[in-house]
MARDREN-686473 format. One line per 10 residues: for each residue x, y, z of C-alpha. Coordinates in steps of 0.5 Angstrom, whole numbers, plus 500, padded with zeros to 3 digits. Layout:
X,Y,Z ~ ...
REM end
This chain:
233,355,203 ~ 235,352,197 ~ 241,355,192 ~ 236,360,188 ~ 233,363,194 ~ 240,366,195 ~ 241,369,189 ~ 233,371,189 ~ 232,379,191 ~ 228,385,191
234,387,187 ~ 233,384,180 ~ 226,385,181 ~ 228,393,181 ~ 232,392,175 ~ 226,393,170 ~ 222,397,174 ~ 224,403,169 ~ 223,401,161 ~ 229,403,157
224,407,154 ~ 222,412,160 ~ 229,412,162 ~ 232,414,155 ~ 226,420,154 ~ 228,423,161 ~ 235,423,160 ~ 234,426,152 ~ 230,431,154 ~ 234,432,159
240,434,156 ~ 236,438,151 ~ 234,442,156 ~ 240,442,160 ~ 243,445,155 ~ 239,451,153 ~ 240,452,161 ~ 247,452,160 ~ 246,458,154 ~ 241,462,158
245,462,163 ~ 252,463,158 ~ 248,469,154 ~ 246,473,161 ~ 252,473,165 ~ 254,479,168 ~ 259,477,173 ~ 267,478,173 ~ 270,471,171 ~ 266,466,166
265,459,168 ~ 265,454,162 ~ 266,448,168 ~ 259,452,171 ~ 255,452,166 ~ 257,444,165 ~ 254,443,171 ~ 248,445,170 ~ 247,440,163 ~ 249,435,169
246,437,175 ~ 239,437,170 ~ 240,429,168 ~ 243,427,175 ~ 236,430,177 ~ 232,426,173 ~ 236,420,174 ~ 236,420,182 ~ 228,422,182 ~ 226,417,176
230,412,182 ~ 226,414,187 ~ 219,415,184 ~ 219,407,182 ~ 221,405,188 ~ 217,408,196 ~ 223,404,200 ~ 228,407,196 ~ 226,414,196 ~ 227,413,203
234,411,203 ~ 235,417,198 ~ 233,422,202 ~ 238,419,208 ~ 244,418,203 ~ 243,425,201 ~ 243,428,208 ~ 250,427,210 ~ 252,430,202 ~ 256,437,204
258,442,198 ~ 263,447,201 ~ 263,451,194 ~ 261,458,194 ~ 255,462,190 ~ 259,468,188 ~ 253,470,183 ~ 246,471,187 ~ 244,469,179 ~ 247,463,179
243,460,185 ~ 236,461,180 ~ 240,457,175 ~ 242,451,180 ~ 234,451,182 ~ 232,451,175 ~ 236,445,173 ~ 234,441,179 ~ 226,443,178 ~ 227,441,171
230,434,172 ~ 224,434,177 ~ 218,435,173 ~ 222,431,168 ~ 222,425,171 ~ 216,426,173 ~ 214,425,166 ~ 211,432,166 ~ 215,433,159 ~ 210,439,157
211,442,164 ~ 219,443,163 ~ 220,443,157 ~ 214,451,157 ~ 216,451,163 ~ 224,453,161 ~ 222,456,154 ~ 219,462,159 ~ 224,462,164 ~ 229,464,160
226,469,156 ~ 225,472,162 ~ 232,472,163 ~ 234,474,157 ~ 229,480,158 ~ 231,482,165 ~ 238,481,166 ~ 240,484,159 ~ 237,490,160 ~ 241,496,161
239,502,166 ~ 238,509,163 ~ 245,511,167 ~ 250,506,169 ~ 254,507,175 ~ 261,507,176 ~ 265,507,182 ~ 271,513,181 ~ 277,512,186 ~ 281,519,187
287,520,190 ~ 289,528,193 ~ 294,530,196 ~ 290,536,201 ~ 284,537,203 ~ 284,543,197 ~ 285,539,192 ~ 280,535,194 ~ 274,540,195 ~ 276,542,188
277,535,184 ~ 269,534,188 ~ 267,541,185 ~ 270,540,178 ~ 266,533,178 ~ 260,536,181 ~ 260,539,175 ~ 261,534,170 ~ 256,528,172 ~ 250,528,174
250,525,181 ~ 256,523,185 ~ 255,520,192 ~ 261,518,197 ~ 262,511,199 ~ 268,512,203 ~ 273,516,205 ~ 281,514,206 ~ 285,519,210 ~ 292,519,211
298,523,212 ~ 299,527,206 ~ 295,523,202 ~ 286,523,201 ~ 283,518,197 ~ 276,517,196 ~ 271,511,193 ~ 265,515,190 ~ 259,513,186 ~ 257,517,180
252,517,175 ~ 255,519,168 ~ 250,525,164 ~ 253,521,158 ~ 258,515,155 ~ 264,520,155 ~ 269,519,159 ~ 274,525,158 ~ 273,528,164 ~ 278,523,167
283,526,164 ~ 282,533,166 ~ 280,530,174 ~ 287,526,174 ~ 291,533,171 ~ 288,538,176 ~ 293,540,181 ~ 294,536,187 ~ 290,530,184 ~ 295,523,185
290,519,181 ~ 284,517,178 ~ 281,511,177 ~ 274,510,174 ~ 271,502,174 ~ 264,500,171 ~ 260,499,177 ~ 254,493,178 ~ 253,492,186 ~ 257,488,187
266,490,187 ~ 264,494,193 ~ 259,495,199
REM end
């Protein structure tokens, strides 16, 4: 074994396996269309709290996905490997958002296709999926729900607060029921006739109403 024999591996063989060329049109489209991910996914949030670091996440997670397929596509060893090096990767953070879960598997898709060189496919591919969720998700229902928290001191009170909203909106469903020593309090659901609000006021000044707390309602604050 000479000295050249030590240094001569399949490694530097490696190196230009992928032209800088296909390198630099995968990760530049990958950017353009993580990115537009990233502004889909900003314009049809509807959770609680907006997460700017998310959305950065996604532009990365689209590239990192392009470069970790682009790695396993040059060589069939090395795929091997990277299927077992990925394997022992755990994430621990939680999806509060059902819709962010779509989000994470569109970033990784696109930097799939990408790195497979189908650059029409992603690039259509993309365009169509977030039309579809700029439609879908920022459709508004012909009646929101809301989740009204009432507070009555007896059980009179609460048959009369029920009767006076009967009145008032056009459905009105229990979730639950509270019941305490002087004390009643009730979730319910109801469905507005229109946008006004005045009702509440009228509720909350009934005789023995403690408090009534109206919150817009998606599905997701209470089961």
């Amino acid at each position: 074994m000479t000295f050249n024999d030590i240094f001569k591996s399949s490694f530097l063989e490696n190196v230009a396996s992928v032209s800088i060329l296909d390198m630099a049109l995968a990760l530049v489209f990958a950017f353009g269309l993580g990115l537009f991910i990233f502004l889909v996914y900003k314009k049809t949030y509807q959770g609680v709290m907006y997460s700017s670091s998310f959305g950065t996440t996604l532009v990365a997670l689209t590239m990192i996905t392009t470069v970790v397929i682009l790695a396993v596509t040059s060589n069939v060893v090395l795929s091997l490997g990277m299927v077992g090096a990925l394997s022992i990767v755990r994430f621990r953070t939680a999806i509060k958002e059902p819709l962010d879960i779509a989000f994470l598997f569109w970033s990784i898709a696109v930097g799939i296709v990408l790195a497979a060189g189908l650059i029409l496919l992603a690039v259509i591919g993309s365009v169509a999926i977030g039309l579809i969720l700029l439609v879908f998700v920022n459709k508004k229902s012909y009646c929101n729900p809301y989740i009204l928290v009432l507070s009555c001191n007896s059980p009179e009170s609460e048959r009369d607060a029920a009767a006076f909203l009967g009145q008032q909106v056009q459905k009105c469903v229990v979730k639950s029921k509270t019941v305490q020593k002087g004390m009643v309090e009730l979730n319910m659901e109801i469905r507005m006739k229109d946008n006004n609000t005045d009702f509440i006021n009228a509720l909350a000044a009934m005789d023995g109403v403690s408090s009534a707390v109206l919150v817009s309602y998606n599905g997701e604050y209470l089961g």
